[in-house]
SENUKE-552759 format. One record per residue: z, y, x of N, C-alpha, C in turn. Coordinates in steps of 0.001 Angstrom, whole numbers, plus 524288, in hexadecimal, padded with zeros to 5 digits. Layout:
REM residues N
ZYXZYXZYX
...
END
This chain:
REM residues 394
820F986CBE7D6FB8265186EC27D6C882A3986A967D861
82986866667D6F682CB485F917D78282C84860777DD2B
8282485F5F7DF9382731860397E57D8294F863F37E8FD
82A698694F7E73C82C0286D6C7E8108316186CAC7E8AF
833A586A307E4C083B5D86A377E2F583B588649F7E675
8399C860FB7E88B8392585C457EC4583A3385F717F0FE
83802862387F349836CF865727F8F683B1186BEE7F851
83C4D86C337F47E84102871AE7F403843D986FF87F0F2
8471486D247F0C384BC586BB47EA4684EE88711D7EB03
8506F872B17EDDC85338878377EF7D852EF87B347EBCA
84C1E87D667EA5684A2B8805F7E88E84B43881CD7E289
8494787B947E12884BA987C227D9C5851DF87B9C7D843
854A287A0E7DC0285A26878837D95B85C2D87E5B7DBA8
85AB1881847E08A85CE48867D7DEC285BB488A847D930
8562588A9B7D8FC8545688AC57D55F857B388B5C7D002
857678846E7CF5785A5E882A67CA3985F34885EA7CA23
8625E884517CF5D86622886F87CEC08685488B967CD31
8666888E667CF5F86471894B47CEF686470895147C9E2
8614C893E77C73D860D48948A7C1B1865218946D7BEA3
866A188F597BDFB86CAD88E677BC90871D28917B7BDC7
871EC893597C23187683896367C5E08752489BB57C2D0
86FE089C467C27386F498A27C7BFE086FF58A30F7BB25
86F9989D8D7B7C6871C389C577B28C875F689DEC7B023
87A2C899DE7B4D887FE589AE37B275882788A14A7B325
8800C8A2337B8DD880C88A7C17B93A880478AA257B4B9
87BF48AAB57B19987A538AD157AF3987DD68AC9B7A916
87EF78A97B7A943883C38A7CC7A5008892A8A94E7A6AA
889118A9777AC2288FF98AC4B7AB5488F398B1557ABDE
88A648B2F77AEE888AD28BA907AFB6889A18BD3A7AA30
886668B8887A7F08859B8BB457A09E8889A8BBD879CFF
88D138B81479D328911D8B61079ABA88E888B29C79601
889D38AEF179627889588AC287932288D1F8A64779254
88EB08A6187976D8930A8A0C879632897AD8A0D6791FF
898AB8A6C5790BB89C2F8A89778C6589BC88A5AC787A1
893F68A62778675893828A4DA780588957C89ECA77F2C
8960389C05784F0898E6895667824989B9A894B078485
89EB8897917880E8A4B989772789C88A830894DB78677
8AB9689004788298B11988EED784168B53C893CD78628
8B501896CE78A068B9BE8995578C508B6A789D3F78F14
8B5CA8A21978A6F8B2C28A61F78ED88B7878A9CF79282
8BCAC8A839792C28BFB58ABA3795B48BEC88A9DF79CA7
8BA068A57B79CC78BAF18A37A7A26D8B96F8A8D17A631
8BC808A9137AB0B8B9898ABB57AEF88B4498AE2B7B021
8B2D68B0927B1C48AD1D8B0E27B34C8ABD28AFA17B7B9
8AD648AC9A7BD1B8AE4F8AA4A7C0B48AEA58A45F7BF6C
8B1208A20C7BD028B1BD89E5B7BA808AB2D89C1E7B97A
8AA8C8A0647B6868A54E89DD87B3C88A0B389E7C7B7CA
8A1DA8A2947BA6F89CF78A3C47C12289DDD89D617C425
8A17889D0E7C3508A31A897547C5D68A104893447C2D8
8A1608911D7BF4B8A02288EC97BB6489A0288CE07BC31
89780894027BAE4892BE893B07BA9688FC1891747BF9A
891138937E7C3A88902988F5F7C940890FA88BDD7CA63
8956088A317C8E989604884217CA3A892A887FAB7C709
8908D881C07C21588F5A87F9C7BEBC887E887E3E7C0D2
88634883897C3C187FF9882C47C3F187FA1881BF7CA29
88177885187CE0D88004885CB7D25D87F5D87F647D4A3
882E787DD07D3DE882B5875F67D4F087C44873AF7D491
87A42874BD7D1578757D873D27CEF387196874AB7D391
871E7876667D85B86F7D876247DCE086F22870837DFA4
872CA86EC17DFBA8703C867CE7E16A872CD865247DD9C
87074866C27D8118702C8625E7D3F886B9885DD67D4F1
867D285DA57D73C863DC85BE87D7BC866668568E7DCA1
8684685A787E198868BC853437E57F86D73852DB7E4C4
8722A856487E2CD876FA853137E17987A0E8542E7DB27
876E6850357D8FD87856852047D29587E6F850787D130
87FCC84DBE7D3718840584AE87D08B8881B84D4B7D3B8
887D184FE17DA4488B85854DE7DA5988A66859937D7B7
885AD85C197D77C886E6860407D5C3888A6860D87CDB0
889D385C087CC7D88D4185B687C7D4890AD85A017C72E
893C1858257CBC889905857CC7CCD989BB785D7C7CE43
897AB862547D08D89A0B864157D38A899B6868A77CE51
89639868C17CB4D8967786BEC7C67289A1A86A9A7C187
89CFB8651B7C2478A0EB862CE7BDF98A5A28681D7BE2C
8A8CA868987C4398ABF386B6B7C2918ABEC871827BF46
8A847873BD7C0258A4DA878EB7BDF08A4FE878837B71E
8A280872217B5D38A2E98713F7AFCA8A8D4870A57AE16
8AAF586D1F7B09D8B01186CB17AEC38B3E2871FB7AD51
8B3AF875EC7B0C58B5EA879D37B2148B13A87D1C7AC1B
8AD8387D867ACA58AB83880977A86C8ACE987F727A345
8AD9587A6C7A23B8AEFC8768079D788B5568793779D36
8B91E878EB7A0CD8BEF3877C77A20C8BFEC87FB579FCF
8BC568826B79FE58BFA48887779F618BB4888A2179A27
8B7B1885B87981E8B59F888C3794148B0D688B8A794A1
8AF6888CB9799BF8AC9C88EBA79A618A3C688ED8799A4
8A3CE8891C798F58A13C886C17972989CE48888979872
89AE7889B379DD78969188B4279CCC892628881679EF0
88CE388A8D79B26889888860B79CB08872E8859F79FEF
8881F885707A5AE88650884297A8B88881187E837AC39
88B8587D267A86F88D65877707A8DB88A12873C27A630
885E1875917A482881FD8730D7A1AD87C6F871477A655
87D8F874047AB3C87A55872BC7B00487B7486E7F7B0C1
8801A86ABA7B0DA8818F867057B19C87D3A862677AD7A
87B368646B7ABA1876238607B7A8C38718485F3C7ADA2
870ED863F97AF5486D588633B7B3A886D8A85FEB7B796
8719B860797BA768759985AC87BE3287312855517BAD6
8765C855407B58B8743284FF27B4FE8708D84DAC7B461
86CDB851FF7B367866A08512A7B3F9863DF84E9D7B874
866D78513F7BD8D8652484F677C3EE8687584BA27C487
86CBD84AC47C15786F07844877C2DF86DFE841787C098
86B64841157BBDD8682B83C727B8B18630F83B3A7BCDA
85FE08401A7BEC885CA283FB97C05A85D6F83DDA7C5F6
85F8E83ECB7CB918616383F087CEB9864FD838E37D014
868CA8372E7CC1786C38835577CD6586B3782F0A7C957
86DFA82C417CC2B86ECA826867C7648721E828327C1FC
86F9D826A97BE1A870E9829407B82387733826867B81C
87949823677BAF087FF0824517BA37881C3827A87BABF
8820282B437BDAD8848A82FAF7BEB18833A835127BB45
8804F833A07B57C88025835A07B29E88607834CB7ACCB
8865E831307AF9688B8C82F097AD1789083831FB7ADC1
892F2834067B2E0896C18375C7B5CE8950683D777B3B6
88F3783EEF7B37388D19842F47B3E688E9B844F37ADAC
88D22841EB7ABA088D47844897A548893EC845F97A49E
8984C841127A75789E238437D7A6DD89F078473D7A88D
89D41847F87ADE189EFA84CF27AEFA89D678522A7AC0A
898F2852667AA2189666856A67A7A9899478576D7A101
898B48527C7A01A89D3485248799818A2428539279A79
8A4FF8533D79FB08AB668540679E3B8ACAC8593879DA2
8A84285CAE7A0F88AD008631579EFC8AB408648979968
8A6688623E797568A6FC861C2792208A97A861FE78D29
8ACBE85C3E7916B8B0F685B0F78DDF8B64C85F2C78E84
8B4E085F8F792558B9A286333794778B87A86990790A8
8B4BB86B3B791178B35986F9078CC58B4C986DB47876F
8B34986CCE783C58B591868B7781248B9EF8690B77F52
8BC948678A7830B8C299865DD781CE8C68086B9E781AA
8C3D286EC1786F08C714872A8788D08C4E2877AF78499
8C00A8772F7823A8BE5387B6B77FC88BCE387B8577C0F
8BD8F87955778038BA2F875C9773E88B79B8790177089
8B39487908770168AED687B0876D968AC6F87A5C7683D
8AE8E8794C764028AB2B874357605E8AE3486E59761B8
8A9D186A3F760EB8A9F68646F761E88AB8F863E976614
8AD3386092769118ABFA85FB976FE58A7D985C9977064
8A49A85BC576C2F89DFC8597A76DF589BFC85C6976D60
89C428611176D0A898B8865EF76D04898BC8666F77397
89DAB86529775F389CB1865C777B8A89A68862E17801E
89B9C85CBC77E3289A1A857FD78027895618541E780E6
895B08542E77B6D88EA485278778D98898C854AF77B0A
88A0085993779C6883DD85D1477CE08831485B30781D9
8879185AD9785408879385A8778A67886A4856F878C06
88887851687887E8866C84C4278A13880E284CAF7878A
87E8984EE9785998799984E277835A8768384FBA787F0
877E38553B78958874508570878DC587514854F1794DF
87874851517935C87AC284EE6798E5877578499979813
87605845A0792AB87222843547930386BDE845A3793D5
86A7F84A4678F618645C84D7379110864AF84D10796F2
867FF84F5579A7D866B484F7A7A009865A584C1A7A267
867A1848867A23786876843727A57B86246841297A29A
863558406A79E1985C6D83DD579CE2857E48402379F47
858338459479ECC85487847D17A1208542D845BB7A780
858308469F7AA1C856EA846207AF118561A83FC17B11C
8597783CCF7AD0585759837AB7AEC7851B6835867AD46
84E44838F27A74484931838557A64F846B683A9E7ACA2
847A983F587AFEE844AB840A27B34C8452183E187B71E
8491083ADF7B759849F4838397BCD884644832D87BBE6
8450F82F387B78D8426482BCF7B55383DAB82DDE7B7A4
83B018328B7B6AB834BF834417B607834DD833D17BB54
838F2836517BEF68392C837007C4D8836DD832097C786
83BCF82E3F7C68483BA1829C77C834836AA828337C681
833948286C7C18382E35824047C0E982A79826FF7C463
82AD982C747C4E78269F82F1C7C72E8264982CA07CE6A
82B3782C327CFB182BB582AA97D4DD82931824017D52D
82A8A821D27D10C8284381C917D3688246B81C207D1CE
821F281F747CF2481BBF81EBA7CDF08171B8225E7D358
81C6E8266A7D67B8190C8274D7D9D28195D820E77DF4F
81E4C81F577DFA681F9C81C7A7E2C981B11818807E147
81A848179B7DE4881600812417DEB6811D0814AD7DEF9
80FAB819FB7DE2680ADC819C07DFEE80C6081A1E7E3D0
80E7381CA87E89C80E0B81BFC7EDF480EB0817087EF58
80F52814767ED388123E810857EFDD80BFB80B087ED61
8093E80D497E8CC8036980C797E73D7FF3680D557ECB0
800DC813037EEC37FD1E814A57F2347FE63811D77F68B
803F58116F7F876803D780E877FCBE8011D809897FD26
8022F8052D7FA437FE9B801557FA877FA6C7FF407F968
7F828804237F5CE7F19C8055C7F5F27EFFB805507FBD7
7F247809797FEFD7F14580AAB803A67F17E80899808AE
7F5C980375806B57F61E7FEB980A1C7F14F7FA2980869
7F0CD7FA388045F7EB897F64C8011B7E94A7FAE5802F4
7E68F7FDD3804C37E1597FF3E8087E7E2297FD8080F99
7E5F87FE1A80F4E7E65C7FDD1813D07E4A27F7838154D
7E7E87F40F8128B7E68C7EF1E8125D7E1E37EE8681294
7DFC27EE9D80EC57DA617EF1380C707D7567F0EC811EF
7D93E7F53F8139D7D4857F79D817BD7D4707F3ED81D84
7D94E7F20681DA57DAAE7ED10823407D8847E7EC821A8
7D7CC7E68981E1B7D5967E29C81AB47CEBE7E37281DBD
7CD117E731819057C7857E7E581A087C5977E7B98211F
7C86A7EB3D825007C8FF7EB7F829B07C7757E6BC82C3E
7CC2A7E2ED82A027CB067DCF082C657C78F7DA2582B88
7C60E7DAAF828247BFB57D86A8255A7BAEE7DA978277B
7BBD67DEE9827917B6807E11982C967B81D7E06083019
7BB867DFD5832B77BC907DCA7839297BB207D7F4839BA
7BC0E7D40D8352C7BAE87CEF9835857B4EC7CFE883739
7B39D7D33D8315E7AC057D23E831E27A97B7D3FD8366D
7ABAF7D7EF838277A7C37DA4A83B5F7A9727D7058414D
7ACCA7D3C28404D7AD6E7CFBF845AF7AA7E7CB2584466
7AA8B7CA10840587A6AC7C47F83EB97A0837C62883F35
79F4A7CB9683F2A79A6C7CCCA83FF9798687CF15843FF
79BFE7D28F847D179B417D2F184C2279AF87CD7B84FCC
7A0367CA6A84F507A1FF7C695850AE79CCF7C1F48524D
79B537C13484DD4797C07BD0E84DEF7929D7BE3484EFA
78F937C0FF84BE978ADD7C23D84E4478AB67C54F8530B
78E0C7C8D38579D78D867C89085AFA78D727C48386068
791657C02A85DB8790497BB178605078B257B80C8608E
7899E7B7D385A907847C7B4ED85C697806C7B8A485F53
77F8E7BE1F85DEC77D417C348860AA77C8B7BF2886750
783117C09D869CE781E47C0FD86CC1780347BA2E870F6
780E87B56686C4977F8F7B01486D34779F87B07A86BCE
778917B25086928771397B32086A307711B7B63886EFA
772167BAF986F43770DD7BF4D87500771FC7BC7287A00
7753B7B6D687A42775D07B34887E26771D47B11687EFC
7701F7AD2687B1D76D907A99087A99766FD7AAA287B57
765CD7B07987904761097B1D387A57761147B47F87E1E
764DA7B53188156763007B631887B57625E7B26388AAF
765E77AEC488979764C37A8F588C2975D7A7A63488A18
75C5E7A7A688635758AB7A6048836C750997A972886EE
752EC7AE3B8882374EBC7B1E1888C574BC17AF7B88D51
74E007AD3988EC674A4C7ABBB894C2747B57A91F893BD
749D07A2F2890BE7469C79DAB89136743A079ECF88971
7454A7A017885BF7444D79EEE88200743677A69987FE0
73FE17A8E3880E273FD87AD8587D5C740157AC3287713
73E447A88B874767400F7A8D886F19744E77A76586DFC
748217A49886FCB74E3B7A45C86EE374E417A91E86F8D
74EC77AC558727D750CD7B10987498750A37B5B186F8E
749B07B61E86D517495A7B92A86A0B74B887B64786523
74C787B0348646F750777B03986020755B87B1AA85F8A
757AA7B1ED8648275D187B2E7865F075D4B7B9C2864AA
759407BCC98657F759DD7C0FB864217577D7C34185E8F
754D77BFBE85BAE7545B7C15F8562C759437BF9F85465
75DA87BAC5854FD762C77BA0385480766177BEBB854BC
765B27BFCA8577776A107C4C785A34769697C943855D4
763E47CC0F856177630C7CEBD851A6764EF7CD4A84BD5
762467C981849D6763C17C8CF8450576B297C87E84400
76D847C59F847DB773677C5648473B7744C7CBFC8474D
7718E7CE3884C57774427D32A84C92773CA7D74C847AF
76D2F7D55C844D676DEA7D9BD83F457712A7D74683BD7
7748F7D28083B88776EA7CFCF837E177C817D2B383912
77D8E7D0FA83D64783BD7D56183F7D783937DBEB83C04
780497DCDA83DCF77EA47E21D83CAD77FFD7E35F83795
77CC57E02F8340F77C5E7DF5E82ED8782157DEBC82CDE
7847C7DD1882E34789E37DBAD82C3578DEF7E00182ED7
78DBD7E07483386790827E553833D878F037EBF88324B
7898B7EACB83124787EF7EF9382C9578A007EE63827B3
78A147EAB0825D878DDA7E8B0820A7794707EAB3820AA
795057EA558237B79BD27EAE8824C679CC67F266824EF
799247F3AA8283E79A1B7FA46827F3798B77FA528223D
793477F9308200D794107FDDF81B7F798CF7FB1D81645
7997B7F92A8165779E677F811812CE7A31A7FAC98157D
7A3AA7FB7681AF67A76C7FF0581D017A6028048681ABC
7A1308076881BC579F7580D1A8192E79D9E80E4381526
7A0C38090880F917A02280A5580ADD7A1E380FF680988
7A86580E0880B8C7ABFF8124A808E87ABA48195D80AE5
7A78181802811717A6F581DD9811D27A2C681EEC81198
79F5F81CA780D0B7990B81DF180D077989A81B9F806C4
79B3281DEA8029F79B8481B0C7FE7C795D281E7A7FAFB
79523822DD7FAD178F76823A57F98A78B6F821427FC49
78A6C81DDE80093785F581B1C802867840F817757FE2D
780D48154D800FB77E7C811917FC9F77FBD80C547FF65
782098082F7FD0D784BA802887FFB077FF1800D78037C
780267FE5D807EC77E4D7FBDA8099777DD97F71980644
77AD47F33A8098E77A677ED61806DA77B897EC25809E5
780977E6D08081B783F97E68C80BE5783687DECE80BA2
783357DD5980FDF7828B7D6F18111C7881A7D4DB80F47
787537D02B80CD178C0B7CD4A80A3578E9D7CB9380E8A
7932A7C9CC80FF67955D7C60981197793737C1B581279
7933B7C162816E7790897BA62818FA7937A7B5EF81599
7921A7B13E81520793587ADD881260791AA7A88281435
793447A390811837912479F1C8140F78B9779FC8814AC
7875B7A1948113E783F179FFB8107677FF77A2FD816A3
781E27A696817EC780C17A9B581E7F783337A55A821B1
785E27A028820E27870779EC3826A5783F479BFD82A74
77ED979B20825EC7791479AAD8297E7778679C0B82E14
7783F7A21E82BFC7774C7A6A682F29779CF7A76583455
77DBB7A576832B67835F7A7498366D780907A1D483A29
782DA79CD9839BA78052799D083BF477BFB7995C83FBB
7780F79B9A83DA47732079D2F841AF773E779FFF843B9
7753C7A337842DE776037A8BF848327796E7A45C84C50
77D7C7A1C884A7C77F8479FE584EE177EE779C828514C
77AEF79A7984FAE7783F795168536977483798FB8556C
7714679D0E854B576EA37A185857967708D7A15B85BEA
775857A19685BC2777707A321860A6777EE7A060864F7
7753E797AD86415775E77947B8677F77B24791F186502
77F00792FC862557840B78FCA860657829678D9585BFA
782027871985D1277FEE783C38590D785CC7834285558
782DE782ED84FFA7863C783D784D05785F677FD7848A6
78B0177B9D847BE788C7777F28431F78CCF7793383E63
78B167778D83A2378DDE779288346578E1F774A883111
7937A7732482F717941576E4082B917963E771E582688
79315770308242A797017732781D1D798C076CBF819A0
79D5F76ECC817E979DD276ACB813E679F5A76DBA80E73
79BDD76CB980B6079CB876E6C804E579C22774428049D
79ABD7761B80071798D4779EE7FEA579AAD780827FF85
798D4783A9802C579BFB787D28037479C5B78BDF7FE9F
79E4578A5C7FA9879E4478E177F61F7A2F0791187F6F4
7A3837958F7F8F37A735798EB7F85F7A5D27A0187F823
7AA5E7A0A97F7D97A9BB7A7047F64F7A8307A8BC7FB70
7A6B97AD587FA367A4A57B1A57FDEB7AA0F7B2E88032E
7ADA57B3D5801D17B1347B39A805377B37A7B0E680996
7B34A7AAE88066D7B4457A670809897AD027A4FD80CB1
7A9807A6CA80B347A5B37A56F80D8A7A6C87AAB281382
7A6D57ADB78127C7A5C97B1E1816B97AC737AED88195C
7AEB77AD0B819D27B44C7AB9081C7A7B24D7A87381FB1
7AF1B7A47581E477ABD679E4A820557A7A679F178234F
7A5817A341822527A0FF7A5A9825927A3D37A9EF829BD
7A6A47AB1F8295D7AA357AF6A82D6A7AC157AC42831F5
7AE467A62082FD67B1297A39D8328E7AD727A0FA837E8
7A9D879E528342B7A3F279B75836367A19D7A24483B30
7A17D7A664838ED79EE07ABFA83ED87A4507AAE084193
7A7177AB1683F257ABAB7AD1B844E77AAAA7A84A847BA
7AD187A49A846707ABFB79E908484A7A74D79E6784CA4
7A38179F3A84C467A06379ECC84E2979BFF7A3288516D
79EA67A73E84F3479FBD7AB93856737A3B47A8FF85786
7A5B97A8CA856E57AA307A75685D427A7707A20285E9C
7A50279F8A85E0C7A4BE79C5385FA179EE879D97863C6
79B957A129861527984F7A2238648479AD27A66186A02
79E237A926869487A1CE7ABAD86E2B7A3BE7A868870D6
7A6AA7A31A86EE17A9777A2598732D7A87379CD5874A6
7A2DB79AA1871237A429794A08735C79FD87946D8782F
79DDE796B1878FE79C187951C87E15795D67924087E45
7922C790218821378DAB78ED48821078F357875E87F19
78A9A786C887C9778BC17812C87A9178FB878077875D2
790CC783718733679506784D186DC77912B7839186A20
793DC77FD98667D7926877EEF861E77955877FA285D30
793F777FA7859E47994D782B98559E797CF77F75850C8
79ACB77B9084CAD79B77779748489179BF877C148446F
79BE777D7683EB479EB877D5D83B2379E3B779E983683
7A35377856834987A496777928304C7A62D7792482B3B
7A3FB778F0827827A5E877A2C821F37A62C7791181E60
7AA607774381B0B7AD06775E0816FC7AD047773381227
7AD0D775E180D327ABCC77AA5808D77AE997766380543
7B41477815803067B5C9773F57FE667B2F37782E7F9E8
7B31F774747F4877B1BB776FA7EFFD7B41777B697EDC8
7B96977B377EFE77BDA577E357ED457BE62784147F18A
7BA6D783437F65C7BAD3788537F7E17BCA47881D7FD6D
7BFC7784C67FE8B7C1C478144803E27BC867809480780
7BD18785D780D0D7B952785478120A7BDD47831381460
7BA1B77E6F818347BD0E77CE181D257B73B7806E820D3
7B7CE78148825437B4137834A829627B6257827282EB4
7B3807802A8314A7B6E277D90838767B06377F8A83B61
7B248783F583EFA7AC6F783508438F7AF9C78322847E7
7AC4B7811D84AEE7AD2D77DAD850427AA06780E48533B
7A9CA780C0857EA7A61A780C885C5C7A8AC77DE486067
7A59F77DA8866617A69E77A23868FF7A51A77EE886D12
7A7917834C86EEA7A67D78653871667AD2D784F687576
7AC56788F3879477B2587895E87C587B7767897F87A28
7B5B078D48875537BADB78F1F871947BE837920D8766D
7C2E8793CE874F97C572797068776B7CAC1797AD875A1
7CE7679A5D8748B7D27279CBC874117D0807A00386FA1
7D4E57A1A986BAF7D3887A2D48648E7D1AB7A8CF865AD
7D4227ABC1869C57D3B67B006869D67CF6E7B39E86B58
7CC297AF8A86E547C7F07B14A870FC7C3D77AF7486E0C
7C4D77AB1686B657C1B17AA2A865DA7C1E17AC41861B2
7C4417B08D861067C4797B39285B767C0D77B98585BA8
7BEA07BB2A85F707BBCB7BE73861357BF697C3C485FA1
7C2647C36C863847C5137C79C8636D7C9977C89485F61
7CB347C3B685E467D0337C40785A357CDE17C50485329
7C96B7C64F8532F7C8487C76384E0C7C66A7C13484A0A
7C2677BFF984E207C0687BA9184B307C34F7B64384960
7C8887B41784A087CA007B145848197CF3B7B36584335
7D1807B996844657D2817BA4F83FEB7D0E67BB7F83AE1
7CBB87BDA983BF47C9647BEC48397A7C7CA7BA9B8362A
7C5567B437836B07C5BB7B187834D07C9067AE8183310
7CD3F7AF2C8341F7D40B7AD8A8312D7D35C7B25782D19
7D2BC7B5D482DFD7D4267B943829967CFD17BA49825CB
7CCB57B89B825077C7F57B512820F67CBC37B10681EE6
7CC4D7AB85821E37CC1A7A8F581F1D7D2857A8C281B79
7D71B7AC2881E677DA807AE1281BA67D9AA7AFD981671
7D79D7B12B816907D4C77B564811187D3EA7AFEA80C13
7D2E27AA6580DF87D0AF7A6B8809ED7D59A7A27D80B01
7D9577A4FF80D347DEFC7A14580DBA7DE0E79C0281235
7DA0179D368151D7D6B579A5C818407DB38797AA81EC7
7D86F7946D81F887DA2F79550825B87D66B793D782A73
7D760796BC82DBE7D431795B6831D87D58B794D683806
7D32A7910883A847D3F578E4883D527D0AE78EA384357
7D0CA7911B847037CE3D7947984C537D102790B58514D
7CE2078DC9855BF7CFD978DEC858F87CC8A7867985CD1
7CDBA78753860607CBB57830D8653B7CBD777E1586192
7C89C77ACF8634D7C7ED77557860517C9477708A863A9
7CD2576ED3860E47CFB876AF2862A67CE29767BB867BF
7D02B7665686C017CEA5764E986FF27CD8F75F9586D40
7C9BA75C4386FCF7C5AF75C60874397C07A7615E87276
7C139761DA86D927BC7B764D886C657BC8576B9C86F48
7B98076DDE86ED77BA1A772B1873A27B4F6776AF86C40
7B6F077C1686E927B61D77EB18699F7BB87781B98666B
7B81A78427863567BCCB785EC85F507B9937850785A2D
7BD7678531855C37BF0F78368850917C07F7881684CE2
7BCFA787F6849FB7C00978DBE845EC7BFEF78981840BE
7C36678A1083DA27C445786E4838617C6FC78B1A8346D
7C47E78A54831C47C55E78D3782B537C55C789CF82591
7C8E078B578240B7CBD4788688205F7CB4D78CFE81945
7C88178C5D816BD7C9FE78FAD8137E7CC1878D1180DB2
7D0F078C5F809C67D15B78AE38071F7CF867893E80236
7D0D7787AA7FE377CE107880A7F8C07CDE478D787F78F
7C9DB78FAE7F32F7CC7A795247F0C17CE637953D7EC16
7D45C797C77EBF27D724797FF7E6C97D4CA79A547E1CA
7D552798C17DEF17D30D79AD47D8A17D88B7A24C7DA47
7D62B7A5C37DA557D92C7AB2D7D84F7D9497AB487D267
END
C-alpha cells in the first residue's frame, strides 16, 4: 500500500479528502453543528462556506502543509469570530501532523499560534464556562499531533538509514568481489606465465639441442627428449593444478582433486637441472639459511624461473647465468642473477610485458624491491636483483 501511495499520492489524499468534505457536509445538511454552536442564528451559507474552507484544503496537506494551514486560518478565525464553532476546525490537527512530520519542528512554533488564536477569539467573543475549557484541550491535542507525527517521522528516518547502509553494505561487498576477483585474475596470469613461460623455454632449448645432438650423439638426443617429456608432464601437472581450483566453484559436488603444493626453495634443484638440460650452465652461491615462509619462498623461486627463461630466450649461444643468495636471520633475502648473454632492451626482455611485472608485483606484496635491467658496461648481460625486507611481527 506504502508503495502504491509512493507511485499515486493522488489517490489517497482525494480519498482522505473526500471523506472529510463528506463529513462536514454531513454536519451542516444534518444540522449537527447546532448541538455546539455559540451562535446558532449564523447563515446556512455561512456555514456551507465554513464547512469547505475548513476540509477541502486538506488535498495538498501532504506536499504543502504549512500553506494549506495558512490558507485554512482565515475559515477558523471567521468560525471562532460569529460563534459558529464548528468542528471541522479541528482538521487543522491533521496539518500539524504533516508539518511535524514533513517540515523542521520550528514551524511548529507559528503553527500551534495560529491554530490557538481563534480560540482565543471564541473565548473572548462567546464565552462558554472557563476560557480553558476552550484553550487547554486544544493545546493538548496540538501537542498529541505533533508527537505523533514527529514519533513517525523518527521511525521514517531510522528505517531509511538502515536501508541506506545496507545498500550502501551491498555496494562494497560487491566492489570487495570485484577486487577480490581482479586480484585472483592476476595471480593466475602471473602463474600460468611462470609456467607456460618457463618450461616452454627449456621445452624448446632441449628440442634445439637434441636436433643438433641426433646426428653425431643419438644418446644426447634421446636424453634431450626424455627432458622434454618429463618438463612437459611437469607443465602439465601444474597447469592441471590451476584449472581444477578454477572448477571448484562450478563442480562443487565432485570429489577434490589432489592438488600439488606450491613450489618452494626446496624444488630449486629441480628448477636448476632442467636448466642446465637445456646446455645453460648454471652456478649458485647461498649465504645463510633459507628459513622462510611459504610465501616469501614461492616469491624467490618465481624470481630465480622468470630470471632465467629470459635468459634462456634471449641470451644467445655461449650464455652463462650466476645466482646469488642471501638469507639474514630475521627474514632479509638479498637475490642478484646475472647472465652474460646479449641482454637487450627491458621490453623485449619481459616476454611480452608480463614477466617483469609480474615479478614486481610478488615482491610488492613483501614491501620488496626489485631491480631488472643491462649490466654495467664493460660487462655485457643483464641483472635481475631482488631485495626482500625483514618481516614485521603483525
Amino acid at each position: 500500500m506504502r508503495a502504491f501511495d509512493q507511485r499515486h499520492p493522488l489517490v489517497w489524499d482525494l480519498h482522505l479528502t473526500g471523506c472529510w468534505v463528506v463529513a462536514a457536509l454531513i454536519d451542516y445538511h444534518g444540522d449537527g453543528w447546532l448541538n455546539v454552536a455559540r451562535d446558532r442564528d449564523n447563515p446556512g451559507w455561512l456555514v456551507l462556506t465554513l464547512s469547505l474552507g475548513l476540509s477541502v484544503p486538506l488535498l495538498r496537506r501532504r506536499t504543502h502543509p504549512r500553506a494549506v494551514l495558512l490558507a485554512m486560518a482565515p475559515f477558523a478565525l471567521v468560525n471562532a469570530w460569529t460563534g459558529t464553532a464548528l468542528q471541522a476546525a479541528m482538521l487543522q490537527l491533521l496539518v500539524v501532523f504533516h508539518i511535524a512530520l514533513r517540515r523542521p519542528t520550528r514551524n511548529l512554533w507559528w503553527a500551534t499560534v495560529l491554530i490557538t488564536m481563534p480560540n482565543v477569539v471564541l473565548a473572548a467573543r462567546h464565552p462558554q464556562g472557563s476560557p480553558d475549557q476552550d484553550i487547554v484541550p486544544v493545546l493538548m491535542s496540538i501537542v498529541v499531533a505533533a508527537a505523533i507525527g514527529i514519533t513517525v517521522r523518527t521511525r521514517r528516518d531510522h528505517t531509511e538509514a538502515l536501508e541506506d547502509r545496507a545498500r550502501r553494505l551491498e555496494i562494497e561487498r560487491d566492489q570487495q568481489a570485484q577486487l577480490a576477483a581482479a586480484a585472483e585474475r592476476a595471480r593466475i596470469a602471473r602463474e600460468m606465465h611462470d609456467i607456460i613461460g618457463h618450461n616452454l623455454s627449456v621445452i624448446t632449448g632441449l628440442a634445439d639441442g637434441g636436433q643438433y645432438a641426433a646426428a653425431k650423439s643419438p644418446e644426447r638426443a634421446a636424453q634431450a627428449l626424455h627432458a622434454i617429456a618429463t618438463t612437459s608432464r611437469q607443465a602439465l601437472a601444474e597447469l592441471r593444478r590451476l584449472l581444477d581450483v578454477l572448477r571448484e566453484e562450478d563442480q562443487p559436488h565432485e570429489p577434490h582433486p589432489e592438488l600439488t603444493p606450491q613450489p618452494s626453495l626446496t624444488d630449486l634443484d629441480q628448477l636448476l637441472n632442467g636448466v642446465r638440460a637445456t646446455g645453460l650452465p648454471v652456478t649458485t652461491t647461498v649465504h645463510g639459511s633459507p628459513d622462510l615462509p611459504p610465501g616469501r619462498q614461492l616469491t624467490v623461486y618465481r624470481v630465480i624461473q622468470e630470471a632465467l627463461t629470459n635468459t634462456l630466450k634471449h641470451g644467445g649461444p655461449g650464455t652463462t647465468a650466476e645466482i646469488e643468495m642471501s638469507y639474514d636471520e630475521k627474514g632479509a633475502v638479498t637475490l642478484t642473477v646475472t647472465d652474460t648473454g646479449r641482454g637487450g632492451p627491458a621490453p623485449s626482455h619481459s616476454t611480452g610485458g608480463r614477466g617483469l611485472p609480474g615479478m614486481r608485483e610478488r615482491t610488492a606484496l613483501y614491501g620488496g624491491t626489485l631491480e631488472a635491467g643491462l649490466r654495467p658496461q664493460p660487462e655485457q648481460g643483464w641483472r635481475v636483483h631482488l631485495h626482500l625486507p625483514e618481516e614485521t611481527a603483525q
